[in-house]
PyMOL CGO cylinders between C-alpha atoms (Angstrom):
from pymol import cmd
from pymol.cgo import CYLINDER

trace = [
    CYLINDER, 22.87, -2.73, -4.62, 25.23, -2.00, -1.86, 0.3, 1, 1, 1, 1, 1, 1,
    CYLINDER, 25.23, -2.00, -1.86, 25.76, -5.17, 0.97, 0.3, 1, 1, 1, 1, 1, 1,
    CYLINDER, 25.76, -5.17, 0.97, 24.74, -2.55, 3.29, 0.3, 1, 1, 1, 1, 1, 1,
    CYLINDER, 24.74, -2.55, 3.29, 21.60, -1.72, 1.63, 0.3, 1, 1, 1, 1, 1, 1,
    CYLINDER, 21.60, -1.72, 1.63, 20.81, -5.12, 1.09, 0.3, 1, 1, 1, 1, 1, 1,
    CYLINDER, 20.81, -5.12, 1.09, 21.33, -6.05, 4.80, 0.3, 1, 1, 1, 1, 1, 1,
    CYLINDER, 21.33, -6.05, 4.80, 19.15, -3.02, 6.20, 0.3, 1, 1, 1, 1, 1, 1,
    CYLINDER, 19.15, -3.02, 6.20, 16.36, -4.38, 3.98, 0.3, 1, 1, 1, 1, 1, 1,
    CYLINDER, 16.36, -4.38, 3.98, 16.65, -7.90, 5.23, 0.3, 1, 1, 1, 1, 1, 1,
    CYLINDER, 16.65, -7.90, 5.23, 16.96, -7.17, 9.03, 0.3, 1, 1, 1, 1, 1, 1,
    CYLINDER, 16.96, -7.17, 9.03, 13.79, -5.38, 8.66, 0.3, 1, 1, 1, 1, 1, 1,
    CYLINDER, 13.79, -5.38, 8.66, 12.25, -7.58, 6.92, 0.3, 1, 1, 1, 1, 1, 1,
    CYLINDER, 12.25, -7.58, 6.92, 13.18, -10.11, 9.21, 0.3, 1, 1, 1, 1, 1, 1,
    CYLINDER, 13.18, -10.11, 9.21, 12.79, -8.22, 12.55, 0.3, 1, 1, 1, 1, 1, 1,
    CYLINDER, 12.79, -8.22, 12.55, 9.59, -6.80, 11.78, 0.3, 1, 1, 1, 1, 1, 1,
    CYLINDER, 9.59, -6.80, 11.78, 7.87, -8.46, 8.98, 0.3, 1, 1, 1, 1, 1, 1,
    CYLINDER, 7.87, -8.46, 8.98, 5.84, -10.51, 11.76, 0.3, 1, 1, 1, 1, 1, 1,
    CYLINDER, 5.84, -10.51, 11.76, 5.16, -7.58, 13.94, 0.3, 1, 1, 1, 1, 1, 1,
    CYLINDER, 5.16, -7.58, 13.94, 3.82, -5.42, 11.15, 0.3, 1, 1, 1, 1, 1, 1,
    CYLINDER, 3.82, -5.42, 11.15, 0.43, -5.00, 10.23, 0.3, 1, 1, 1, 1, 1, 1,
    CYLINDER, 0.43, -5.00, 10.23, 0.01, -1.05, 9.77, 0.3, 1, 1, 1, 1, 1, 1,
    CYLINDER, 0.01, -1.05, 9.77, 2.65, 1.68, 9.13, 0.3, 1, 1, 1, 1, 1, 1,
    CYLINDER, 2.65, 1.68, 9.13, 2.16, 4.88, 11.14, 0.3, 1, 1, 1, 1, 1, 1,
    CYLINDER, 2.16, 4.88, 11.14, 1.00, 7.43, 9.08, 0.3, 1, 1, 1, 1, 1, 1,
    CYLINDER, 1.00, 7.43, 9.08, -1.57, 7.67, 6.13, 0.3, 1, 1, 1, 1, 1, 1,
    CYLINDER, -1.57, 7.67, 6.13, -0.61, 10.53, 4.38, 0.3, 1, 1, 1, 1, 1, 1,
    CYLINDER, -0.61, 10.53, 4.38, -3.11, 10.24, 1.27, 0.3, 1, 1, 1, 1, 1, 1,
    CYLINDER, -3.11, 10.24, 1.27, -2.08, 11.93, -2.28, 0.3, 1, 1, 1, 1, 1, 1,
    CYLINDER, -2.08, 11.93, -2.28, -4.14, 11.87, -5.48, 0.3, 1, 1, 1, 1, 1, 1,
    CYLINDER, -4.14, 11.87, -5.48, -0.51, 10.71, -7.59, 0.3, 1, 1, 1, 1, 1, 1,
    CYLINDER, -0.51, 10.71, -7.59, -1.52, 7.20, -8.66, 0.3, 1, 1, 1, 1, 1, 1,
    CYLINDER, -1.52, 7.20, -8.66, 1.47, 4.70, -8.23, 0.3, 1, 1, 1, 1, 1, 1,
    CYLINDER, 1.47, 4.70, -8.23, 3.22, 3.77, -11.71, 0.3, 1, 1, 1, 1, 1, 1,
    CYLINDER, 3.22, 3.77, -11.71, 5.60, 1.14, -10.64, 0.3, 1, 1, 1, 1, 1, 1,
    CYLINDER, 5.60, 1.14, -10.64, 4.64, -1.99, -8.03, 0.3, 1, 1, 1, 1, 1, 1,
    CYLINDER, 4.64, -1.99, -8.03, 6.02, -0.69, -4.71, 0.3, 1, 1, 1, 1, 1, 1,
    CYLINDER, 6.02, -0.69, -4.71, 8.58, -3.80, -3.88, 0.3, 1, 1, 1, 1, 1, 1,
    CYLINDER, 8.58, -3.80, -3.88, 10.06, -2.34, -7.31, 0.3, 1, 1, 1, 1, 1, 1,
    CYLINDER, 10.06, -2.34, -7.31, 10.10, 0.74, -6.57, 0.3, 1, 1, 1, 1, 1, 1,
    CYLINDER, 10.10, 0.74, -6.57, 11.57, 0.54, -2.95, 0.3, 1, 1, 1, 1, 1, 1,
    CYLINDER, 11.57, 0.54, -2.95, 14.67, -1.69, -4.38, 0.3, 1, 1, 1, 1, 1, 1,
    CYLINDER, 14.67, -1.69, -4.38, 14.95, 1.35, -7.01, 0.3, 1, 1, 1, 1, 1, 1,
    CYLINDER, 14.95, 1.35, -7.01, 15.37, 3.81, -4.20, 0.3, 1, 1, 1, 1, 1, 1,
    CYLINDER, 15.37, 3.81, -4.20, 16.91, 1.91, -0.78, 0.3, 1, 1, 1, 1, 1, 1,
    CYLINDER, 16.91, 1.91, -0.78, 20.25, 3.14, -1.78, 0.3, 1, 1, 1, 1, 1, 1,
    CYLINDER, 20.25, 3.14, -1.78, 19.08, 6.11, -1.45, 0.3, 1, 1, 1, 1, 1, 1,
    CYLINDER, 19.08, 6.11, -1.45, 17.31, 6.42, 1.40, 0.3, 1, 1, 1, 1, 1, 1,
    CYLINDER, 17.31, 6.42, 1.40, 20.19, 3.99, 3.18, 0.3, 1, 1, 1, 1, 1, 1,
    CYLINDER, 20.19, 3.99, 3.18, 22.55, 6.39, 2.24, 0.3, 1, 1, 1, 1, 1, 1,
    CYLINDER, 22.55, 6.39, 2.24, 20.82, 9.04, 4.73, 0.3, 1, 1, 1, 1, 1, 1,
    CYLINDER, 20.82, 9.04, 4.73, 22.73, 9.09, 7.97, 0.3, 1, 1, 1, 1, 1, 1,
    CYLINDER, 22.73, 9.09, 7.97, 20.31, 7.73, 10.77, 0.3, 1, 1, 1, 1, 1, 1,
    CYLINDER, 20.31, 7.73, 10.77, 18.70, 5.15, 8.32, 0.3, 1, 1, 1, 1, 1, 1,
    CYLINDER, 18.70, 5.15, 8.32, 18.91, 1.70, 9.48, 0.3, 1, 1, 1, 1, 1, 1,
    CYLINDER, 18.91, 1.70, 9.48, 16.32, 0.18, 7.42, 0.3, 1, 1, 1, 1, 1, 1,
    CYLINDER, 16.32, 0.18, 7.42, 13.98, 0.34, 4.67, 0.3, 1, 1, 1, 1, 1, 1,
    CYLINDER, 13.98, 0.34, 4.67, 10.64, -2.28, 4.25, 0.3, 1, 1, 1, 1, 1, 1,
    CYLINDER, 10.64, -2.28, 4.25, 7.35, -2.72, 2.89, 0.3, 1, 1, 1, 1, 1, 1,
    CYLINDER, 7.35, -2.72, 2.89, 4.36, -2.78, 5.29, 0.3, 1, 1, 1, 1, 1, 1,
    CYLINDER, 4.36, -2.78, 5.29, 0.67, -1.28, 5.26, 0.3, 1, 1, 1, 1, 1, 1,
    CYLINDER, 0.67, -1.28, 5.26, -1.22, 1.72, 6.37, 0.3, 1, 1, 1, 1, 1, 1,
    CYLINDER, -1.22, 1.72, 6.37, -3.95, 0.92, 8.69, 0.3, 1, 1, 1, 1, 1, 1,
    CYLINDER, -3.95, 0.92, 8.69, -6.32, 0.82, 5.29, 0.3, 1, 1, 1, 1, 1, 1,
    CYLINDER, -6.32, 0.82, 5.29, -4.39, -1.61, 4.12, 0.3, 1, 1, 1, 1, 1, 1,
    CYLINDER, -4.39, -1.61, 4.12, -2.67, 0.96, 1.43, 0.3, 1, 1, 1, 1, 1, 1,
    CYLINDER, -2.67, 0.96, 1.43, 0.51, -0.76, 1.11, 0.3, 1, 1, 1, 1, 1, 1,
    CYLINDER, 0.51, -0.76, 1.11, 4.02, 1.35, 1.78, 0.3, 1, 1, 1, 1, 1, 1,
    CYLINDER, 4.02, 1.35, 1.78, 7.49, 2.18, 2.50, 0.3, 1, 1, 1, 1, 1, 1,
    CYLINDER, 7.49, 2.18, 2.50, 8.58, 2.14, 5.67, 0.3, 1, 1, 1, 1, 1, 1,
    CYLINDER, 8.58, 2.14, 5.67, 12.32, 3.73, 6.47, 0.3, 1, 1, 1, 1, 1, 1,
    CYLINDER, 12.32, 3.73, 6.47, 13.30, 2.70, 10.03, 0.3, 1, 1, 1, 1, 1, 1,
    CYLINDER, 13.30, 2.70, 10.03, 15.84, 5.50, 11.15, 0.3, 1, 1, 1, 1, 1, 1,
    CYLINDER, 15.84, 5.50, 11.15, 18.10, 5.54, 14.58, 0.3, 1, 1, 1, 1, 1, 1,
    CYLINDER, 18.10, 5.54, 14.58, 16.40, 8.26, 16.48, 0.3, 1, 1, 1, 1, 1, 1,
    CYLINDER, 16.40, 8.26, 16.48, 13.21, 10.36, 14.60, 0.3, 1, 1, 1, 1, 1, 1,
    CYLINDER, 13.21, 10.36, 14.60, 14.17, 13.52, 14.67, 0.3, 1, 1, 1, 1, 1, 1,
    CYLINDER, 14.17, 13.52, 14.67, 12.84, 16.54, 12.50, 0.3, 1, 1, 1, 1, 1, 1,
    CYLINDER, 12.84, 16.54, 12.50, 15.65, 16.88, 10.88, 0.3, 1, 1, 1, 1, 1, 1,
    CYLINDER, 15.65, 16.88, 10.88, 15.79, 13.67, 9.76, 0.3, 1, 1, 1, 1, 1, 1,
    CYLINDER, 15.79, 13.67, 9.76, 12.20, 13.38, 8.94, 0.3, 1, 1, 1, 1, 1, 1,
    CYLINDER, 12.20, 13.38, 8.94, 12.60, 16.73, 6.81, 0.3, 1, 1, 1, 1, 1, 1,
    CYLINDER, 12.60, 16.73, 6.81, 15.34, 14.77, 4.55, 0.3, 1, 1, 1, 1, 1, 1,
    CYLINDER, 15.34, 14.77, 4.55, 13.22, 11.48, 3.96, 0.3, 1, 1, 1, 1, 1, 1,
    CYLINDER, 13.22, 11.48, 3.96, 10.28, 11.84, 1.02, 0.3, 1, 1, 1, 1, 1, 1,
    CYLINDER, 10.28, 11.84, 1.02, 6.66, 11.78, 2.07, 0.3, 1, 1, 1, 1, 1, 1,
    CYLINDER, 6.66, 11.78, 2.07, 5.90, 9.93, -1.31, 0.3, 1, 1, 1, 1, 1, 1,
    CYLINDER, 5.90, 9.93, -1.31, 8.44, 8.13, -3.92, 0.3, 1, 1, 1, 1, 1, 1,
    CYLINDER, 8.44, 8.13, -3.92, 6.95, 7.56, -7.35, 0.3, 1, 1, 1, 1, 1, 1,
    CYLINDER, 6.95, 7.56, -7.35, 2.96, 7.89, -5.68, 0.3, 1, 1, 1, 1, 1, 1,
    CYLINDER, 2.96, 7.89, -5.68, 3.87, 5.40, -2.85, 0.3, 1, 1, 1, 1, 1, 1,
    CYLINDER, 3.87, 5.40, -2.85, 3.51, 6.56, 0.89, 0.3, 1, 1, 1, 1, 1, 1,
    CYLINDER, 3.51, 6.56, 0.89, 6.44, 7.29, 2.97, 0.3, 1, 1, 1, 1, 1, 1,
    CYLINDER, 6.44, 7.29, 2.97, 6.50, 6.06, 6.88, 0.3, 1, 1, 1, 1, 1, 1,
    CYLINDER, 6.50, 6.06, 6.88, 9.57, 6.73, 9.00, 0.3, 1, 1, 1, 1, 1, 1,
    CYLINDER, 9.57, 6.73, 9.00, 9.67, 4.67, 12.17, 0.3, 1, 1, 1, 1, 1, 1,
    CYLINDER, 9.67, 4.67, 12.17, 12.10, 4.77, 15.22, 0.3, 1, 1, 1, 1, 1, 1,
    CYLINDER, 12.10, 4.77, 15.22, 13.87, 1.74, 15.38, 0.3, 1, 1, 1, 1, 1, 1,
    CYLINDER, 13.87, 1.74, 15.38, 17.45, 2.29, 17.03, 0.3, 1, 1, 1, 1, 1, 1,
    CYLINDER, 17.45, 2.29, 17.03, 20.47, 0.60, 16.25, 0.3, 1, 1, 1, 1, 1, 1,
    CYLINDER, 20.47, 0.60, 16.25, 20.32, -2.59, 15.00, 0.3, 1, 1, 1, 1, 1, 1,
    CYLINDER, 20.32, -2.59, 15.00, 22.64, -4.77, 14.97, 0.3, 1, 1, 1, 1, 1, 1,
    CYLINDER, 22.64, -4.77, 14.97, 23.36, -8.44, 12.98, 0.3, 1, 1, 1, 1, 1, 1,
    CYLINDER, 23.36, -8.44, 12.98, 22.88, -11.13, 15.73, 0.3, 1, 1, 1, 1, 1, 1,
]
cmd.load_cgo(trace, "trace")
């Protein structure tokens, strides 16, 4: 994995692991999850880092408690939103607004 990769993951797991306790949305799908979802987001953060705007990619919760991925972009745009999955392998997709961030 990319340093860059690795870095978005640990800033937001850092910045926002305390300050999460529900992901925004709770799109539902019937697609049963194969693969545990840390091992699936490591399998796909290149990935999604590699999408201009990303800035991070976690793991937090739906407000049932559904566990998910959460891809913190720059600005939330439709575009943007359009060009990040909904689902990967049965896991929900969030996207969140974060801005820039920025090592301290």
């Amino acid at each position: 994995m990319r340093n860059s990769a690795w870095f978005g993951v640990l800033a937001a797991a850092l910045i926002w692991a305390p300050l999460m306790s529900s992901c925004g949305g709770e799109e539902q799908g019937s697609k049963m999850p194969g693969r545990d979802i840390q091992t699936v987001m490591e399998a796909h953060v290149d990935e999604l880092m590699a999408i201009e705007g990303v800035t991070a990619v976690a793991i937090g919760r739906l407000s049932d408690g559904t566990p998910c991925i959460q891809v913190y972009v720059v600005e939330k745009t439709d575009d943007l939103v359009r060009r990040i999955p909904t689902r990967l392998e049965g896991h929900p997709v969030v996207v969140e607004e974060s801005g820039i961030i920025r090592p301290m």
